[in-house]
PDBQT receptor file of N, H, CA, C and O in Angstrom, charges set to zero:
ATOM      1  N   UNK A   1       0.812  -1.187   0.000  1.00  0.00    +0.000 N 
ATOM      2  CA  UNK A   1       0.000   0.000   0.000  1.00  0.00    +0.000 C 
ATOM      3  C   UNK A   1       0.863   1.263   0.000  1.00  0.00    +0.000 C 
ATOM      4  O   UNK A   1       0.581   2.184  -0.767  1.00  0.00    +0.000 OA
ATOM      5  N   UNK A   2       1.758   1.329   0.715  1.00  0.00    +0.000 N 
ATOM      6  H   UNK A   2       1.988   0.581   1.338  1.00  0.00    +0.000 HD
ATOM      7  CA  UNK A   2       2.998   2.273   0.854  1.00  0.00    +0.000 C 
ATOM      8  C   UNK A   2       3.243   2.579  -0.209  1.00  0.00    +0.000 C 
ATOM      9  O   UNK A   2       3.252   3.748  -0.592  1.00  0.00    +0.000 OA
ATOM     10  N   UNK A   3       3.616   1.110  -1.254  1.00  0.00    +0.000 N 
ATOM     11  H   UNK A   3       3.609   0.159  -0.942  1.00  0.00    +0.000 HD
ATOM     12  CA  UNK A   3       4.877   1.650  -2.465  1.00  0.00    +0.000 C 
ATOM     13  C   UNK A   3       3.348   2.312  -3.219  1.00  0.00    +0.000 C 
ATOM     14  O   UNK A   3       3.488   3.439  -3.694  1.00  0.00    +0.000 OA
ATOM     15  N   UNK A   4       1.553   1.508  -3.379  1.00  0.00    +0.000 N 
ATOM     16  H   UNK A   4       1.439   0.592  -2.993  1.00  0.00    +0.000 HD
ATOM     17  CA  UNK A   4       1.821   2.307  -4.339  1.00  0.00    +0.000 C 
ATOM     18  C   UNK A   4       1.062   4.080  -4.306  1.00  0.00    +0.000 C 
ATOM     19  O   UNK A   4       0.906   4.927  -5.185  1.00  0.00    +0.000 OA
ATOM     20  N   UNK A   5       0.786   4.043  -3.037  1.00  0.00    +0.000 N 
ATOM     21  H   UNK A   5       0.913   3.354  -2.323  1.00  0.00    +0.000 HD
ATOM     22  CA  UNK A   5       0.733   5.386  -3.084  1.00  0.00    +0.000 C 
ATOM     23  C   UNK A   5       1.627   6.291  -3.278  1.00  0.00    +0.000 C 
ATOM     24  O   UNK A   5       1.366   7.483  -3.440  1.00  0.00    +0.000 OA
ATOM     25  N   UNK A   6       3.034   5.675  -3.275  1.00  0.00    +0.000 N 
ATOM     26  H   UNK A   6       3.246   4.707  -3.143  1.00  0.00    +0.000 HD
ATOM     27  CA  UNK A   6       4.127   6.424  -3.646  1.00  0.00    +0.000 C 
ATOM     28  C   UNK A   6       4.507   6.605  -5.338  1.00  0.00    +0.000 C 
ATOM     29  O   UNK A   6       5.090   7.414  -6.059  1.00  0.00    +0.000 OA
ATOM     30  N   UNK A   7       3.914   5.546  -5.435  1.00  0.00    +0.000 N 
ATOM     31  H   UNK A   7       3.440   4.889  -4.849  1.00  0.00    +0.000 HD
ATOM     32  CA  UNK A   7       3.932   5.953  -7.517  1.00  0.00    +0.000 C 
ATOM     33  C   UNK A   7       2.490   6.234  -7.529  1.00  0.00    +0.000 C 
ATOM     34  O   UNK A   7       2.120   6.431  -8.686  1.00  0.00    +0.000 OA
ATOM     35  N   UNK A   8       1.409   6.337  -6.556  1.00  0.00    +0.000 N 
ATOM     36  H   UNK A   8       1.709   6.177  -5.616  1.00  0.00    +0.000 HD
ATOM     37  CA  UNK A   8       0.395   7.343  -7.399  1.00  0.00    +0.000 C 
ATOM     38  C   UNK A   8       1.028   8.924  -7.160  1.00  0.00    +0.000 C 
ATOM     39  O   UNK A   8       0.823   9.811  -7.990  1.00  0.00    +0.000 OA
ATOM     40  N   UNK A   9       1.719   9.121  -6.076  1.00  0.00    +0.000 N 
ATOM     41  H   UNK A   9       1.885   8.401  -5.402  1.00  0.00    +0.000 HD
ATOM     42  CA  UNK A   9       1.971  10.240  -6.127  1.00  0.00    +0.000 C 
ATOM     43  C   UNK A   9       3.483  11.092  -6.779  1.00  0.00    +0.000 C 
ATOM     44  O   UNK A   9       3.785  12.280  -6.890  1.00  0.00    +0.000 OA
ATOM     45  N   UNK A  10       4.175   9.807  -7.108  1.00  0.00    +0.000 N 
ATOM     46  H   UNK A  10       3.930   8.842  -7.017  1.00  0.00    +0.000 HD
ATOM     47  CA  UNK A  10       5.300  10.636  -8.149  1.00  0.00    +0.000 C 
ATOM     48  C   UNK A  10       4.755  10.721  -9.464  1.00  0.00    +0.000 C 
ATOM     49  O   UNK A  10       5.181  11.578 -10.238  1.00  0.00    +0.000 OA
ATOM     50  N   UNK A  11       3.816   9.886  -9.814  1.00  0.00    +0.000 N 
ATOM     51  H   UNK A  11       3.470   9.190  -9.185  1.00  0.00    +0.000 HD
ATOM     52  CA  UNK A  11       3.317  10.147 -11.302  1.00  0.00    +0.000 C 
ATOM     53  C   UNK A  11       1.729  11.370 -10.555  1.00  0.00    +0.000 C 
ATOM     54  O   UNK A  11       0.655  11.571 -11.121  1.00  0.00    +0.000 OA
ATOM     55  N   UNK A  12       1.938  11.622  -9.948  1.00  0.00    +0.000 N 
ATOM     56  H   UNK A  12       2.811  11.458  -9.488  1.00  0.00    +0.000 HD
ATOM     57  CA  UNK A  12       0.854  12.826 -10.234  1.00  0.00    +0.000 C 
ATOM     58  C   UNK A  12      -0.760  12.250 -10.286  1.00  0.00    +0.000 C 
ATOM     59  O   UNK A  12      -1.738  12.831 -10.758  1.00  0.00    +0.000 OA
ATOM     60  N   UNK A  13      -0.699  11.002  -9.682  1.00  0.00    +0.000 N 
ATOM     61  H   UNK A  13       0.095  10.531  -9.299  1.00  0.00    +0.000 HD
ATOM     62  CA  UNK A  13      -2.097  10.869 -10.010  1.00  0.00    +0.000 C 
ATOM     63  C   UNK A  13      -3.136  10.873  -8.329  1.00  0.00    +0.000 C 
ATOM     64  O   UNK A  13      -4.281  10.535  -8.026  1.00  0.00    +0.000 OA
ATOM     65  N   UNK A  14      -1.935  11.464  -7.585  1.00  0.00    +0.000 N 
ATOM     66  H   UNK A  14      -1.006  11.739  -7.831  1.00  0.00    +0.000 HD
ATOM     67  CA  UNK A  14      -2.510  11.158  -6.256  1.00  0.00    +0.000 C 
ATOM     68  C   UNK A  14      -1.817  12.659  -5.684  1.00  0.00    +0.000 C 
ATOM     69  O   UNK A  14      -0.672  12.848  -6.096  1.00  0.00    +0.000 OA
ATOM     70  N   UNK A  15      -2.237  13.450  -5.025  1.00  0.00    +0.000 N 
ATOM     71  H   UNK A  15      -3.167  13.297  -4.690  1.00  0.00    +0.000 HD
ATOM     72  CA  UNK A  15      -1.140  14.669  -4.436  1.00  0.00    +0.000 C 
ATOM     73  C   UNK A  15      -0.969  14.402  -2.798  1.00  0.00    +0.000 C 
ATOM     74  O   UNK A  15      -1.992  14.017  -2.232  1.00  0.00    +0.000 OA
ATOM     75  N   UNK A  16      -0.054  14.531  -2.176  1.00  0.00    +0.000 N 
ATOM     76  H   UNK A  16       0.777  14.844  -2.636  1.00  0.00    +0.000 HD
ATOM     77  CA  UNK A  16      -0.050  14.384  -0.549  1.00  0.00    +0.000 C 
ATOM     78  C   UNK A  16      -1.010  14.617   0.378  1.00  0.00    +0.000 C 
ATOM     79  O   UNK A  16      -1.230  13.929   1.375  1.00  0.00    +0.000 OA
ATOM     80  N   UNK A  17      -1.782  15.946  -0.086  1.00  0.00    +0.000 N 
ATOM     81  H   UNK A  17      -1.604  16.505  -0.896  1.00  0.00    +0.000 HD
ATOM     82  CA  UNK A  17      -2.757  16.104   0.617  1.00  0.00    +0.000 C 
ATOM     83  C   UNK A  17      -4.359  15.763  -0.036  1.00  0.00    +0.000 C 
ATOM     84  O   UNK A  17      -5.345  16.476  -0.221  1.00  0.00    +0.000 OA
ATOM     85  N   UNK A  18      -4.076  14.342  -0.269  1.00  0.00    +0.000 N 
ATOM     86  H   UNK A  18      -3.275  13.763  -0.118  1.00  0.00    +0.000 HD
ATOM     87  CA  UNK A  18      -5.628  14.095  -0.907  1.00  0.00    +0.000 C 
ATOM     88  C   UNK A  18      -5.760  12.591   0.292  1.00  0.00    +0.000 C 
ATOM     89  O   UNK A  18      -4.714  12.018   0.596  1.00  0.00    +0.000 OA
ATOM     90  N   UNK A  19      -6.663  12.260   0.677  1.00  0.00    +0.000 N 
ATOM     91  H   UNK A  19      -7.513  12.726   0.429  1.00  0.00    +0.000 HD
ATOM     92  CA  UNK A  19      -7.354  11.755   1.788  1.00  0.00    +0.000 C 
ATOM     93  C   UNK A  19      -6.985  10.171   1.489  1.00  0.00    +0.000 C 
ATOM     94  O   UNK A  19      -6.438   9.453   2.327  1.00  0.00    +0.000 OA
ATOM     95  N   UNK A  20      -7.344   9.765   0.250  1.00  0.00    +0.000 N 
ATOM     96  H   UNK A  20      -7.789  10.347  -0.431  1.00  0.00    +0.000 HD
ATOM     97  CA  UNK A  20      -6.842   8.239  -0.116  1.00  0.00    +0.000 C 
ATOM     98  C   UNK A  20      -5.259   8.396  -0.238  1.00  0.00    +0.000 C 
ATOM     99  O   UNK A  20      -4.620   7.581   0.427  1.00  0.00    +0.000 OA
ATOM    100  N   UNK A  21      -4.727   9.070  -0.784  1.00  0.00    +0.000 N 
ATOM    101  H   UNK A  21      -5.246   9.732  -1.324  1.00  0.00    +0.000 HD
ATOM    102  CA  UNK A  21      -3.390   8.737  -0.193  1.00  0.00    +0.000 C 
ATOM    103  C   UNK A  21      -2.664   8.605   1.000  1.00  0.00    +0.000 C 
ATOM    104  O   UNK A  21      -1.639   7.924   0.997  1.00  0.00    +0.000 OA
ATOM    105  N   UNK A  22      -3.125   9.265   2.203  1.00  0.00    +0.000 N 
ATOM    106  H   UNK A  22      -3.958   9.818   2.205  1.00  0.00    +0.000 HD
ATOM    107  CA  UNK A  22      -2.957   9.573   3.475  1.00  0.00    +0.000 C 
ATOM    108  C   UNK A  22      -3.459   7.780   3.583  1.00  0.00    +0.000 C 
ATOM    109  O   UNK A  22      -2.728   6.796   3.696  1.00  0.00    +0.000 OA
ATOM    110  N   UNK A  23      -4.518   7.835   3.522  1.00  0.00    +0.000 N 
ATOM    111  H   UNK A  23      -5.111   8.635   3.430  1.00  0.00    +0.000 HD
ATOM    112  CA  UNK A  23      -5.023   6.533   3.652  1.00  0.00    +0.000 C 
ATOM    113  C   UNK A  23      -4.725   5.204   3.260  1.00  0.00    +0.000 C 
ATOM    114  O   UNK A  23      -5.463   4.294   3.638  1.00  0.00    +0.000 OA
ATOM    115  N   UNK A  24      -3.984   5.034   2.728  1.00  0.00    +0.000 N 
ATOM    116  H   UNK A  24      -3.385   5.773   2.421  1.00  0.00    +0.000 HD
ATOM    117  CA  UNK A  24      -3.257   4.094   1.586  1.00  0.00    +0.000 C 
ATOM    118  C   UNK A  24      -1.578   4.099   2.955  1.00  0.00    +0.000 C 
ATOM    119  O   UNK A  24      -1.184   3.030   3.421  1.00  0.00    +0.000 OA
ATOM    120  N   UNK A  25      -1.158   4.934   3.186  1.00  0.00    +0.000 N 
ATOM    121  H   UNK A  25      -1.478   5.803   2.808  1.00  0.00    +0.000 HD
ATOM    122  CA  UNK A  25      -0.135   5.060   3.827  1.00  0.00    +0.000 C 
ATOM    123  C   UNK A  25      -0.369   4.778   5.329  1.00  0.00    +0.000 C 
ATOM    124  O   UNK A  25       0.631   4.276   5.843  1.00  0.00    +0.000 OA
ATOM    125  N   UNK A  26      -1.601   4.991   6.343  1.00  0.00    +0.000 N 
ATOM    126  H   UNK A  26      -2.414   5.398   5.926  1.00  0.00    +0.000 HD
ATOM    127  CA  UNK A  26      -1.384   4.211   7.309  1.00  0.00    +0.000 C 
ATOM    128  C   UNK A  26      -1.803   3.222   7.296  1.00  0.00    +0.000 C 
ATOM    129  O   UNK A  26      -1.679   2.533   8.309  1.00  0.00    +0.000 OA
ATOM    130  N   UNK A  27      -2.486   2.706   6.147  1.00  0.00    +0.000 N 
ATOM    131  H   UNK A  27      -2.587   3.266   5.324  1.00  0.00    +0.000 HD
ATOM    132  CA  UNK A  27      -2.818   1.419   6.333  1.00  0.00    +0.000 C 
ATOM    133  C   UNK A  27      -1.879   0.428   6.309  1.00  0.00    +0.000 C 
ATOM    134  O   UNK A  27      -2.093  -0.611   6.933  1.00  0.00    +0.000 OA
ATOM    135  N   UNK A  28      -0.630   0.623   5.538  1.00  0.00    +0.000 N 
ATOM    136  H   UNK A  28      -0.456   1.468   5.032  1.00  0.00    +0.000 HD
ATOM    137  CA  UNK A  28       0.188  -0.007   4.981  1.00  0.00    +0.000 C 
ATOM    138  C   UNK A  28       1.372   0.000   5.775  1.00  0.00    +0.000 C 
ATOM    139  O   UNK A  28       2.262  -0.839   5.627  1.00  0.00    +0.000 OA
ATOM    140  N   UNK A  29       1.432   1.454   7.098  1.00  0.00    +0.000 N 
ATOM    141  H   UNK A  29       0.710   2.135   7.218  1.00  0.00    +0.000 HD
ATOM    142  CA  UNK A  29       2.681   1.077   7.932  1.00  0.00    +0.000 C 
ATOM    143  C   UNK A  29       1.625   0.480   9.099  1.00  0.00    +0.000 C 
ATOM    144  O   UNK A  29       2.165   0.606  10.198  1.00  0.00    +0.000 OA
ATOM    145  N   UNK A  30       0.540  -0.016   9.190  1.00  0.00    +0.000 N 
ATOM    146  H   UNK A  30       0.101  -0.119   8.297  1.00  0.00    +0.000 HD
ATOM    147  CA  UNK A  30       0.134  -0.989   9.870  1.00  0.00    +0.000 C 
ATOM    148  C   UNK A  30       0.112  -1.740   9.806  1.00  0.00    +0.000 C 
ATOM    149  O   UNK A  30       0.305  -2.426  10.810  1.00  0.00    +0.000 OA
ATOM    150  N   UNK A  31      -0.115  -2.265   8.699  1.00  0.00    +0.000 N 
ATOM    151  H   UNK A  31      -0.272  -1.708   7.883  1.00  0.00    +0.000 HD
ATOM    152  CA  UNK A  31      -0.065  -3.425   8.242  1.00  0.00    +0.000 C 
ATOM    153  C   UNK A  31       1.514  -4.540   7.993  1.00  0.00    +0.000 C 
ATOM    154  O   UNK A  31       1.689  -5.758   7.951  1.00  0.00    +0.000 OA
ATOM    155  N   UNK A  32       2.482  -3.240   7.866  1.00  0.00    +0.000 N 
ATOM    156  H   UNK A  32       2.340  -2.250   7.900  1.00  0.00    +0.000 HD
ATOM    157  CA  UNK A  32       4.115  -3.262   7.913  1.00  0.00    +0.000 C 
ATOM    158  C   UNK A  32       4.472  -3.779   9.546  1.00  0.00    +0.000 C 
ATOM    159  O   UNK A  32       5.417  -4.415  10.012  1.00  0.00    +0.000 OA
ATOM    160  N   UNK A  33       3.386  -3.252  10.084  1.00  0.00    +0.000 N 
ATOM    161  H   UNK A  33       2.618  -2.736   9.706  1.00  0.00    +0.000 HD
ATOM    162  CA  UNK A  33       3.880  -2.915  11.918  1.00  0.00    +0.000 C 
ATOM    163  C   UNK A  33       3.635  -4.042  12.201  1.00  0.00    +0.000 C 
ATOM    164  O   UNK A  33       4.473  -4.735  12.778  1.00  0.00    +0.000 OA
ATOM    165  N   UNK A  34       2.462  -4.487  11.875  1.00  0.00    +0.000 N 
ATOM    166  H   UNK A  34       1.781  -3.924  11.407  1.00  0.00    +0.000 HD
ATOM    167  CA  UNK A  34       2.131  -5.532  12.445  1.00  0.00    +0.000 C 
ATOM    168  C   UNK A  34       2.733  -6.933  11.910  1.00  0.00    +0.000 C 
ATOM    169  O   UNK A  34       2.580  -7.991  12.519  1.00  0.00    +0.000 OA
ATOM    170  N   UNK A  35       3.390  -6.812  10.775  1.00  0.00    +0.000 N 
ATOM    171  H   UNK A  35       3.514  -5.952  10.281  1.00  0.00    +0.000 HD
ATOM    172  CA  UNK A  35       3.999  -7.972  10.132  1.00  0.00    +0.000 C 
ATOM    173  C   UNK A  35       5.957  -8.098  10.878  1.00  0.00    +0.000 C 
ATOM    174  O   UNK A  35       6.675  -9.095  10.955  1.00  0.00    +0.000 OA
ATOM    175  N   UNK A  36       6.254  -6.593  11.306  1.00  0.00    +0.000 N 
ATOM    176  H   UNK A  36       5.670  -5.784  11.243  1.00  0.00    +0.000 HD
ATOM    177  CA  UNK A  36       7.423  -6.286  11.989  1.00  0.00    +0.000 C 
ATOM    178  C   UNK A  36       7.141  -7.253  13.427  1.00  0.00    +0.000 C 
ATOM    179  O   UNK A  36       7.847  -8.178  13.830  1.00  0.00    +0.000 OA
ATOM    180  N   UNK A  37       6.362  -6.922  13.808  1.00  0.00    +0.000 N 
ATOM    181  H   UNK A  37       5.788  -6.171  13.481  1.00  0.00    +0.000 HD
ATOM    182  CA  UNK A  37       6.045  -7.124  15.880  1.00  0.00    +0.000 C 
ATOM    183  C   UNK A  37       5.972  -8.454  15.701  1.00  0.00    +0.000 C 
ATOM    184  O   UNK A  37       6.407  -9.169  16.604  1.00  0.00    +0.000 OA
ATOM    185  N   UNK A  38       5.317  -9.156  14.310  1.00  0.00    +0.000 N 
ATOM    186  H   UNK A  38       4.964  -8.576  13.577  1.00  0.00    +0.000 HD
ATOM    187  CA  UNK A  38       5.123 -10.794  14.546  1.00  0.00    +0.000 C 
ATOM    188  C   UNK A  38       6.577 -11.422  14.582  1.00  0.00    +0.000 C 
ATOM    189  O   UNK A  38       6.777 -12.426  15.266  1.00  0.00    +0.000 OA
ATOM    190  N   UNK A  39       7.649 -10.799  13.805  1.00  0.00    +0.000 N 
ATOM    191  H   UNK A  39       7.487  -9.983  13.249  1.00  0.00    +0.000 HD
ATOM    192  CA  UNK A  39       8.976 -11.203  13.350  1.00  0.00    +0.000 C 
ATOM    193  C   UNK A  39      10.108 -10.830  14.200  1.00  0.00    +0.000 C 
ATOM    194  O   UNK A  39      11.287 -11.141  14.030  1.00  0.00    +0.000 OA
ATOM    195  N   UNK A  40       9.394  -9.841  15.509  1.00  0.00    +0.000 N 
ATOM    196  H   UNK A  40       8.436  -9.588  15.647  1.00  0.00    +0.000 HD
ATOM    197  CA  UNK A  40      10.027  -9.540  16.343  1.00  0.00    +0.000 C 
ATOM    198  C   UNK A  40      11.161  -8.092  15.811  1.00  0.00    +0.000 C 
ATOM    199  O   UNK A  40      12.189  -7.847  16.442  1.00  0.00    +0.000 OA
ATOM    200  N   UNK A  41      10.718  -7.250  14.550  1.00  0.00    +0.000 N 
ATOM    201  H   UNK A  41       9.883  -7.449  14.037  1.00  0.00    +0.000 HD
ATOM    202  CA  UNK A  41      12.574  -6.507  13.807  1.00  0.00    +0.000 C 
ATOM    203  C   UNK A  41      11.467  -5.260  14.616  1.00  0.00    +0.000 C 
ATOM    204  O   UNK A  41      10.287  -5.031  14.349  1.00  0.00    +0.000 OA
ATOM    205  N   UNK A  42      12.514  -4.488  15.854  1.00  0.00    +0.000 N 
ATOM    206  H   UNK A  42      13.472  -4.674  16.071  1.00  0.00    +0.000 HD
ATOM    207  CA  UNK A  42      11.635  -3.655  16.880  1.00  0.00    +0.000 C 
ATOM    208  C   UNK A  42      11.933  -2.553  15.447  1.00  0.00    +0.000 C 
ATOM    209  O   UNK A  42      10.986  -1.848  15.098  1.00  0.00    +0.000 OA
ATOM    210  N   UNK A  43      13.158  -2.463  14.732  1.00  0.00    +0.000 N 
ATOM    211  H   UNK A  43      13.927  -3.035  15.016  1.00  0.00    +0.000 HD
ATOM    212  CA  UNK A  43      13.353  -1.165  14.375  1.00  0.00    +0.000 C 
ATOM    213  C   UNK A  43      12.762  -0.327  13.272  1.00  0.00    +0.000 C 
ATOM    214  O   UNK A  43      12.827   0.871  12.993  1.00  0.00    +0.000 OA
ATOM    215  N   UNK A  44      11.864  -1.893  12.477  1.00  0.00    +0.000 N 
ATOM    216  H   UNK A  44      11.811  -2.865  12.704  1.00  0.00    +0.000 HD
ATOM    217  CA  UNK A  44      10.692  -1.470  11.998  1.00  0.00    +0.000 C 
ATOM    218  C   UNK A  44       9.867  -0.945  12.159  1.00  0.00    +0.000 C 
ATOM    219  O   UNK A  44       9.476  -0.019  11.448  1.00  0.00    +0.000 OA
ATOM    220  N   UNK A  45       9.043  -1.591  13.681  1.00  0.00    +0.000 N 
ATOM    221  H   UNK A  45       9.360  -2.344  14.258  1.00  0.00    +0.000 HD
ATOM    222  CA  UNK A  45       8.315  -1.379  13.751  1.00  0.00    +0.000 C 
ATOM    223  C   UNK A  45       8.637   0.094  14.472  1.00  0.00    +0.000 C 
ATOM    224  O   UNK A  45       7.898   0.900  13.905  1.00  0.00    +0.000 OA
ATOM    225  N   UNK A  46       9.205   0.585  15.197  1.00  0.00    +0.000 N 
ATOM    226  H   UNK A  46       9.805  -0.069  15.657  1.00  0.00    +0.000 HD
ATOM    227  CA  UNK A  46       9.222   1.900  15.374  1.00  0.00    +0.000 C 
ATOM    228  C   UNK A  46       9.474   2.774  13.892  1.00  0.00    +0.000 C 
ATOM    229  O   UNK A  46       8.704   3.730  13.988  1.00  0.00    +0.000 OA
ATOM    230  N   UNK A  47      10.035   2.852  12.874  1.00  0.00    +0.000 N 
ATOM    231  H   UNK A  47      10.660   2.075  12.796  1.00  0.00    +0.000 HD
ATOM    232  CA  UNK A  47       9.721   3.264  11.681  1.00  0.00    +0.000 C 
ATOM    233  C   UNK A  47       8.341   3.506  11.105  1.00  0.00    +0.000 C 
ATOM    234  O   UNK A  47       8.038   4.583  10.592  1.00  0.00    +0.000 OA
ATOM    235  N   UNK A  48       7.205   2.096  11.239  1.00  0.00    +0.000 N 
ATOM    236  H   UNK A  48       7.451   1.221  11.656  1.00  0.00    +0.000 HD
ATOM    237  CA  UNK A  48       6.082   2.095  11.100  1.00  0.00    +0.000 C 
ATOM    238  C   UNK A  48       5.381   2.906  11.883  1.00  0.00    +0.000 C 
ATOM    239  O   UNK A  48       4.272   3.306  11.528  1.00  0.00    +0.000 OA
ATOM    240  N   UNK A  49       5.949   3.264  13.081  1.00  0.00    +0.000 N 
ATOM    241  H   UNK A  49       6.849   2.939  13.369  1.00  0.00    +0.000 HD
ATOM    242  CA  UNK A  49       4.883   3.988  14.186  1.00  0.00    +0.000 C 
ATOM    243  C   UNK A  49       5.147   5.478  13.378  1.00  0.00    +0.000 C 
ATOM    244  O   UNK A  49       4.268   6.049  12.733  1.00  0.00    +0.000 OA
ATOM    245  N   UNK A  50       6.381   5.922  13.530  1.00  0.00    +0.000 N 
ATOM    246  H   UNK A  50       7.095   5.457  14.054  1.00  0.00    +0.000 HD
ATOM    247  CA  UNK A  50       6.579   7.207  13.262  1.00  0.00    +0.000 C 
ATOM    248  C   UNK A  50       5.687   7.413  11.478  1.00  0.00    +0.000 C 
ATOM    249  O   UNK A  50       4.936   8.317  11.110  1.00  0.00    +0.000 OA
ATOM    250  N   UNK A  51       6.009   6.602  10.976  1.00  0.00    +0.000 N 
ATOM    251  H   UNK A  51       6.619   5.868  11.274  1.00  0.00    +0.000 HD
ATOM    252  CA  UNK A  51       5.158   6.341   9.687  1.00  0.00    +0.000 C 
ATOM    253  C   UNK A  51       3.844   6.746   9.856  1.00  0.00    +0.000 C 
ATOM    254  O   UNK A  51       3.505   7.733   9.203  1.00  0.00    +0.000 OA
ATOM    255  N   UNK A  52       2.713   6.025  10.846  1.00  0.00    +0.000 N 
ATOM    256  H   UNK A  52       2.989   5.223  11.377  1.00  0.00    +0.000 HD
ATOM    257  CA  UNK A  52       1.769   6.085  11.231  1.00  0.00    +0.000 C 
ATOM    258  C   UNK A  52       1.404   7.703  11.519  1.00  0.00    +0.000 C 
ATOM    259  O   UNK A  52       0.656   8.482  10.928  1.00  0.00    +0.000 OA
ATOM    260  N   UNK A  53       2.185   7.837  12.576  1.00  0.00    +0.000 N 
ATOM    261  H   UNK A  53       2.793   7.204  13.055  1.00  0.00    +0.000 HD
ATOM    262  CA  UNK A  53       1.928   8.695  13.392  1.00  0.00    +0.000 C 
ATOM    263  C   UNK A  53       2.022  10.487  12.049  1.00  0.00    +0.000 C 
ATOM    264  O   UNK A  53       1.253  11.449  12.047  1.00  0.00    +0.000 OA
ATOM    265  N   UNK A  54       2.874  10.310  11.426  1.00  0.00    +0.000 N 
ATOM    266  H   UNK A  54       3.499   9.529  11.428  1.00  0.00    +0.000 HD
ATOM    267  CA  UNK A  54       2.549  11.232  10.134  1.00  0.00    +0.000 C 
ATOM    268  C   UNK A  54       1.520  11.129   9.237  1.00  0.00    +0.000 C 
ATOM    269  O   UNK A  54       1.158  12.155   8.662  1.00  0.00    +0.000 OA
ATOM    270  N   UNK A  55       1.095  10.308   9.057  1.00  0.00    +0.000 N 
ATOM    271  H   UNK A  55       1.390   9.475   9.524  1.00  0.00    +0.000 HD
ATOM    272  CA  UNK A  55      -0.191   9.868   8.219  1.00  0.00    +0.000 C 
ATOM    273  C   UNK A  55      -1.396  10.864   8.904  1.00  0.00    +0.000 C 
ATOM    274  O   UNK A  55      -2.010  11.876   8.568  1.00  0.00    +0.000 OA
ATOM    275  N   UNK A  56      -1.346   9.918  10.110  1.00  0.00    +0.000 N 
ATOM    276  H   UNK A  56      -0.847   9.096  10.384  1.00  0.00    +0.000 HD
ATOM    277  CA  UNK A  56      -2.398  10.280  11.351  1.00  0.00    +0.000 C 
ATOM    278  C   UNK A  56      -2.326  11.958  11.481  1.00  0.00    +0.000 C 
ATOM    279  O   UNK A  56      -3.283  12.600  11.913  1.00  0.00    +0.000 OA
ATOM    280  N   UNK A  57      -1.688  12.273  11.262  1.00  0.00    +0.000 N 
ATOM    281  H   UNK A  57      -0.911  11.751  10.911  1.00  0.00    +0.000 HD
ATOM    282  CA  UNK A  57      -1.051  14.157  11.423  1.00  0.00    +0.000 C 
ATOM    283  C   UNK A  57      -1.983  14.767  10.249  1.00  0.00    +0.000 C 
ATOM    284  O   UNK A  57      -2.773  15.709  10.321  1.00  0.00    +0.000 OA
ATOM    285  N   UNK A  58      -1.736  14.156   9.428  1.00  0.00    +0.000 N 
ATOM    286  H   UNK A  58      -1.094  13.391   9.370  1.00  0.00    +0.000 HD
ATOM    287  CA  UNK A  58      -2.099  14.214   8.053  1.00  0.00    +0.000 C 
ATOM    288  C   UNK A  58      -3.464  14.517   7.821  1.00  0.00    +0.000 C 
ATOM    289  O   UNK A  58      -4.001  15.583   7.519  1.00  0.00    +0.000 OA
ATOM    290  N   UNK A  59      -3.941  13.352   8.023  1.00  0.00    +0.000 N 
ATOM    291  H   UNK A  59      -3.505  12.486   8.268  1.00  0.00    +0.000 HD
ATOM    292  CA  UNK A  59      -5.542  12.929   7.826  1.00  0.00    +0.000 C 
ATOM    293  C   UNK A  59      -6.208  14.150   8.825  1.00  0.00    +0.000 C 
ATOM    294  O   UNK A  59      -7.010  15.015   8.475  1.00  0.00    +0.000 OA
ATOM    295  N   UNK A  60      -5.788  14.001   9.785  1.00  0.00    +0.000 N 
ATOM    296  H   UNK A  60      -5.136  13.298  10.069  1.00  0.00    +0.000 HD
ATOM    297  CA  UNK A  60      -6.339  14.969  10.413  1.00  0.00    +0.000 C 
ATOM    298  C   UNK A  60      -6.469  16.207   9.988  1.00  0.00    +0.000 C 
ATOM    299  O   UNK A  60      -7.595  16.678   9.829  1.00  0.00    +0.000 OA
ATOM    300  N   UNK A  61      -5.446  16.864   9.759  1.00  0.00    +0.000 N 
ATOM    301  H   UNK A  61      -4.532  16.481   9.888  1.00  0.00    +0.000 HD
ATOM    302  CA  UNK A  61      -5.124  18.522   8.964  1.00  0.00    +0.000 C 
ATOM    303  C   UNK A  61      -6.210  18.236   8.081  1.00  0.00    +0.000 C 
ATOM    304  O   UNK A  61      -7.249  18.842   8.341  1.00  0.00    +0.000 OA
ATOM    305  N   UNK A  62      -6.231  17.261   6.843  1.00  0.00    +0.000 N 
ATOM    306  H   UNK A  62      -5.387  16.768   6.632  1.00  0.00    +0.000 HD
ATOM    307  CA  UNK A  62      -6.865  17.516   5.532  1.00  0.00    +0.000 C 
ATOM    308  C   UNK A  62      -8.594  17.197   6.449  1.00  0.00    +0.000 C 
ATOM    309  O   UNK A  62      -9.494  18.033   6.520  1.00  0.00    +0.000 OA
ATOM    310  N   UNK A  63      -8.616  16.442   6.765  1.00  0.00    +0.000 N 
ATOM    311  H   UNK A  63      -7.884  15.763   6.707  1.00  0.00    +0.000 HD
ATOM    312  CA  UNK A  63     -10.103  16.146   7.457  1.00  0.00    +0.000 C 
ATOM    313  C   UNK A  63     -10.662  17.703   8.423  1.00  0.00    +0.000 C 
ATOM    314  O   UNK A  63     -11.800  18.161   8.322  1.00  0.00    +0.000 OA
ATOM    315  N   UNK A  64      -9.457  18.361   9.402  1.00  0.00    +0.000 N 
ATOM    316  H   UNK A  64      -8.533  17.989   9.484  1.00  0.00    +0.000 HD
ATOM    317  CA  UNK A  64     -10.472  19.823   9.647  1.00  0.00    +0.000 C 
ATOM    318  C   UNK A  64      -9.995  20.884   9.403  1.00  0.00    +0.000 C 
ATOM    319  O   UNK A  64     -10.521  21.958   9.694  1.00  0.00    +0.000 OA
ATOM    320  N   UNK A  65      -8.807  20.724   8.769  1.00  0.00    +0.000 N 
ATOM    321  H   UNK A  65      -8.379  19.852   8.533  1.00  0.00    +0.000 HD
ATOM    322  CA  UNK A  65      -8.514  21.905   8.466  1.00  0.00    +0.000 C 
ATOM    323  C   UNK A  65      -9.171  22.871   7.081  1.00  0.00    +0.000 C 
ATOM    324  O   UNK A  65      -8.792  24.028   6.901  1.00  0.00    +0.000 OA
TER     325      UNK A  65
């Protein structure tokens, strides 16, 4: 989900602040997180959080701002 919101948004078909991309991106460092925590690699999963935790920043701004 990560990579391909990242080629919807280098080819222009997705911009940072549009809601499915935000969306596409925490789903995918959750889904990362949670595949990290089963395998035990902590340094992922803290990557995934901070991942998260920008998304989550995100969604929010575009949702009330």
């Amino acid at each position: 989900m990560i990579i391909t919101a990242y080629f919807l948004n280098s080819f222009q078909f997705l911009s940072a602040d549009n809601l499915f991309y935000q969306i596409l991106n925490i789903l995918g460092s959750l889904f990362l997180g949670i595949n990290f925590y089963q395998k035990k690699a902590f340094a992922g999963i803290f990557l995934q959080v901070v991942w998260g935790i920008v998304s989550l920043s995100a969604i929010f701004k575009i949702l009330f701002n």
